[in-house]
C-alpha positions in Angstrom: -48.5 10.4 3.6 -46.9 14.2 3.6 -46.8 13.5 -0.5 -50.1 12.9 -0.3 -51.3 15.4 2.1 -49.5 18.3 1.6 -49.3 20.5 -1.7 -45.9 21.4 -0.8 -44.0 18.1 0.8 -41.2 20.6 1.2 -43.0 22.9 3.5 -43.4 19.4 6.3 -40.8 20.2 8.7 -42.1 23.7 9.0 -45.8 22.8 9.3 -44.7 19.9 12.3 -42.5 22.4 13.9 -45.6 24.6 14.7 -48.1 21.8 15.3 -45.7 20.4 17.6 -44.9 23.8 19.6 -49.1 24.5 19.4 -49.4 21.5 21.3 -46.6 21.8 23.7 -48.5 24.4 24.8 -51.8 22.7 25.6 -53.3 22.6 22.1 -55.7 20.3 20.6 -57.9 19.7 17.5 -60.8 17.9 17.9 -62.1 19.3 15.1 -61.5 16.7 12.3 -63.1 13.8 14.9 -66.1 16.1 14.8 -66.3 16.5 11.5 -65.4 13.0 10.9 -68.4 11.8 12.9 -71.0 13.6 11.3 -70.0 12.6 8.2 -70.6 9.2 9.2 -73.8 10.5 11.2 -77.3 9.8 9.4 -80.5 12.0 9.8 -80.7 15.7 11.3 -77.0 15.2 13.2 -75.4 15.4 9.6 -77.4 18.7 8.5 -76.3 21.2 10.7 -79.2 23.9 11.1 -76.3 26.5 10.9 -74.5 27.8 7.9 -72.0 25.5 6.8 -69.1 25.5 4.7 -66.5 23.3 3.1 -63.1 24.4 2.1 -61.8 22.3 0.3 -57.9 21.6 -0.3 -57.5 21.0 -4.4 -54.4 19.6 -3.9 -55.1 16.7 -1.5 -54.5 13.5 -3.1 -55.5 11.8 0.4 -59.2 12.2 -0.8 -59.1 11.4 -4.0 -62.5 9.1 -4.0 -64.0 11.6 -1.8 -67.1 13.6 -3.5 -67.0 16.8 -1.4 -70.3 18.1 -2.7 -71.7 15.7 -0.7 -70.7 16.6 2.7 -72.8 18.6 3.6 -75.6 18.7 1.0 -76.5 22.3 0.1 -73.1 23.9 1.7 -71.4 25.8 -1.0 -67.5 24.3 -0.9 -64.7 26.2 -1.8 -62.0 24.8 -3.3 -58.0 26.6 -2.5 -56.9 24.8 -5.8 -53.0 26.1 -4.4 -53.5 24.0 -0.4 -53.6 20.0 0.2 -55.5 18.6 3.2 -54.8 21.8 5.7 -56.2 24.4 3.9 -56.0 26.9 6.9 -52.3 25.8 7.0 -51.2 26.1 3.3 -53.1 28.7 2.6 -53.7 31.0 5.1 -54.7 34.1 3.1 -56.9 32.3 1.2 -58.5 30.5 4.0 -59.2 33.6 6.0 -60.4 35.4 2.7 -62.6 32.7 2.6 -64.2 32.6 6.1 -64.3 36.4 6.2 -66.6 36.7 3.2 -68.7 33.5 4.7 -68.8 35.4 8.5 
């Protein structure tokens, strides 16, 4: 899976490492669940009324079949062509360039 998932499979250890210390120290992410169930949702749950974004890793091979214009219908996506599937992880510059112009 870290072939698939990461743009750099080298970079695993030191990605872990800080999940693993984030957590130790009461961390969580519930964000992909979220994200995971309105993408499943049908109707007004899966349109958010706020602005919405994708970014978008361009190097994630886990979604391959995945048509990311269609997550969120009329979101603009961004795609960090250099990140895999944690693109606020591999590319934290670009990422926060990113959410600072959308903000």
């Amino acid at each position: 899976m870290r072939r698939a998932a990461l743009a750099d499979p080298g970079r695993f250890d030191e990605l872990v490492t800080g999940v693993d210390a984030a957590y130790a120290r009461g961390a969580t992410y519930p964000l992909a669940s979220a994200l995971q169930a309105a993408a499943r949702a049908r109707g007004a749950a899966a349109r958010p009324a706020q602005p919405t974004i994708a970014i978008w890793g361009g190097r994630d091979r886990t979604h391959r079949g995945t048509r990311h214009d269609e997550l969120y219908p009329g979101a603009p996506v961004v795609v960090l062509a250099a990140a895999g599937h944690f693109p606020e992880l591999e590319d934290v510059a670009g990422f926060t360039a990113v959410m600072d112009a959308f903000l």
